[in-house]
N, C-alpha and C positions, 0 to 999 in steps of 0.2 A: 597488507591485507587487514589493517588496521580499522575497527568500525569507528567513527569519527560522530559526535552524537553532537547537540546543540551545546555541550558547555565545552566543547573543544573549538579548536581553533581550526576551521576548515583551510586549507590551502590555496593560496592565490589565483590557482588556475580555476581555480571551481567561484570563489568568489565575485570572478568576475564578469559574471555568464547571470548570477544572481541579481533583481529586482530592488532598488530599495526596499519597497516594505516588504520585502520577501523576506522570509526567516529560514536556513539551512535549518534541517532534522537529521538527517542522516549522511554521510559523505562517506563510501565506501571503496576501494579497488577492488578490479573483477581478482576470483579467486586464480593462486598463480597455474593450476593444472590449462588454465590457456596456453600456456608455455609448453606443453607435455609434444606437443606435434613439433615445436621448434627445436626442444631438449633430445628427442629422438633422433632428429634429423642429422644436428652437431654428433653425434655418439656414435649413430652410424658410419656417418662420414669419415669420423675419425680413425674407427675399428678399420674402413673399408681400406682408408688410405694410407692404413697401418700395412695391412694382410697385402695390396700391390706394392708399396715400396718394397718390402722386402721379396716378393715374386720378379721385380725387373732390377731392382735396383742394381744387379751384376750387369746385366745387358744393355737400358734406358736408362742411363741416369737422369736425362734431361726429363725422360715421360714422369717420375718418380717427383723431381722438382715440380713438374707441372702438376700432378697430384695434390701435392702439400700446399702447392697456392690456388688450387679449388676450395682443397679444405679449409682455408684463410679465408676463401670470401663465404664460405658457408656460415664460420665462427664469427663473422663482421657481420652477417646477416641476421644473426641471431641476437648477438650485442642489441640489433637497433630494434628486434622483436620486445627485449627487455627494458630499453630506453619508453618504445611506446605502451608498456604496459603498464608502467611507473607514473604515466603522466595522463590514463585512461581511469575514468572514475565514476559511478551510479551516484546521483547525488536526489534526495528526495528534498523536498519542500514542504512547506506548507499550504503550496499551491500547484506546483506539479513535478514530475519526476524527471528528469537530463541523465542523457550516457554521453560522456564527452571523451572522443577520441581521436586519435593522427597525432604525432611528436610534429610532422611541421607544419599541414596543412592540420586544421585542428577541425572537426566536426561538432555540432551539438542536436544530439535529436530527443526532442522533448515531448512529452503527454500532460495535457493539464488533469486534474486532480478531479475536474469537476466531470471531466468526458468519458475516464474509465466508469465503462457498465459492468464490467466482469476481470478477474483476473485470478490465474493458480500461476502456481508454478509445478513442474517437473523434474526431477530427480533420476538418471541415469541410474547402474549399478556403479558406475568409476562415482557417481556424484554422491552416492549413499556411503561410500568408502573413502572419497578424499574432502568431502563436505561443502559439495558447490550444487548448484541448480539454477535452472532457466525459468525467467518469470516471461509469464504468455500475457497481453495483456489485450484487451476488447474493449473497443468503444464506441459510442452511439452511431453507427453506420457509417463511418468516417475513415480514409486512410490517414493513418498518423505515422509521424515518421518512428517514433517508437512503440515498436509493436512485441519486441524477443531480446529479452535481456539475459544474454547467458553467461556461464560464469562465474554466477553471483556466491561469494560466502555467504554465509549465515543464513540459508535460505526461509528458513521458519520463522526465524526472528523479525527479518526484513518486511515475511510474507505479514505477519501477525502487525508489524505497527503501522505498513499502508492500508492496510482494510480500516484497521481503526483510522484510522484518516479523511477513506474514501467513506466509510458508513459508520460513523462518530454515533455512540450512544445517547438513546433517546434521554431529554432528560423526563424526571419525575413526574406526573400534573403535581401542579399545585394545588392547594385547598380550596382556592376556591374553582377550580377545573371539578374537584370531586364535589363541592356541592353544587356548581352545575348540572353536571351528569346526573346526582342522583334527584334532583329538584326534575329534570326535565321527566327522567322516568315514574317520578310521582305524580305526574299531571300525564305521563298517558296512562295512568292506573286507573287515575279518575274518571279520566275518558272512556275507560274500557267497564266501568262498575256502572259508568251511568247509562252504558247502550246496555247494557242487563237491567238498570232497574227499568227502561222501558219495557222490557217484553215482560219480566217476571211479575208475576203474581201469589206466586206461596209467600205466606203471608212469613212464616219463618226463615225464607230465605232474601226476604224483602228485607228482615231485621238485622239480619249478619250483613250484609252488601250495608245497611246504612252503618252502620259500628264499624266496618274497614273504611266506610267514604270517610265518617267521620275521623277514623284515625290517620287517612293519610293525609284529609285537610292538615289536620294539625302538624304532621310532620312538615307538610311546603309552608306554614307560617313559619315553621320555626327556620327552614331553609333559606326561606325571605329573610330573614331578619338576622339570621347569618352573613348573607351576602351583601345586606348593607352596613354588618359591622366590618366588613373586609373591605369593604368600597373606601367606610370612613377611616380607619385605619391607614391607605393606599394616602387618601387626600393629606391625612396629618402627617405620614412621611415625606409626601412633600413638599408642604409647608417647611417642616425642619429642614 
């Protein structure tokens, strides 16, 4: 149940299911309470064919033999429960998500990264107690073959570094994104001072509207001449 992150060494079986430029991120096993319905089954078994052996074993030896080699194919059924759970793996990407599963016939059902629209996950009370959850996933109107990954460790952590994934942080504007923005909003200032000085006429408030035009003129000179030192700056980086 080991989380397997990009500086480890993902395991062959998963590797090869992988894209050249594709980069593994996470490589995981489902959590082992998968086992909990097979683990039950073997124990029961065992108790049952415990409590009849000793009920006929005076009478049926042979029935009591044939118990104990049910019980044998239960314990070999379960062996191969544990064989396929070993070799069963969520593996994320940088480009989309795989559950690969079957020890011989081998399955791979994939989601690309770009298609989920939505996704949670759910948490049981056995899952808040043994530390596993089922990721639900939604995509853009589409059946996809993976849609219910259950099982999973780590569920928060898992849940937490796909979203960052699927909805990666915006980055920053840049400087000159902010003196755009604010250059564009000073010419609809001016826009909006000059449809008042057509209708107004108080002659006081003629003189404040012209002392704001004039001051925001002078801030979009300075905004100009901002954005041609950013231009020329751009040009001399790449020259260098």
């Amino acid at each position: 149940m080991r989380l397997i992150t990009p500086g480890d060494s993902a395991p062959s079986s998963v590797i090869r299911y992988l894209l050249p430029h594709e980069a593994q991120v996470i490589t995981v096993r489902r959590h082992p309470a998968v086992l909990m319905f097979p683990v039950g089954l073997v124990l029961g078994g065992l108790i049952l064919a415990g409590v009849l052996s000793n009920t006929i074993a005076g009478s049926a030896g042979s029935v009591a033999n044939l118990v104990w080699w049910l019980w044998l194919i239960l314990l070999g059924w379960f062996v191969w429960k544990v064989a396929e759970w070993s070799v069963d793996y969520f593996v994320i990407t940088n480009q989309r998500m795989l559950l690969t599963t079957g020890l011989i016939t081998r399955k791979v059902a994939m989601m690309p990264l770009a298609k989920v629209t939505d996704m949670s996950f759910e948490r049981s009370l056995n899952g808040r107690m043994l530390g596993y959850g089922t990721f639900v996933l939604e995509s853009a109107g589409q059946d996809q073959a993976l849609r219910t990954v259950p099982y999973l460790p780590y569920p928060e952590q898992l849940y937490l570094e796909v979203c960052e994934m699927i909805f990666p942080p915006k980055a920053p504007p840049t400087e000159e994104d902010q003196v755009q923005a604010e250059l564009d909003n000073r010419m609809k200032e001016i826009a909006v001072v000059d449809t008042v000085l057509e209708g107004e006429t108080d002659p006081v408030k003629l003189t404040r509207l012209n002392d704001r035009k004039d001051k925001t003129q002078a801030r979009v000179r300075e905004l100009h001449e901002r954005l041609e030192q950013i231009a020329a700056e751009k040009e001399g980086t790449r020259r260098t």
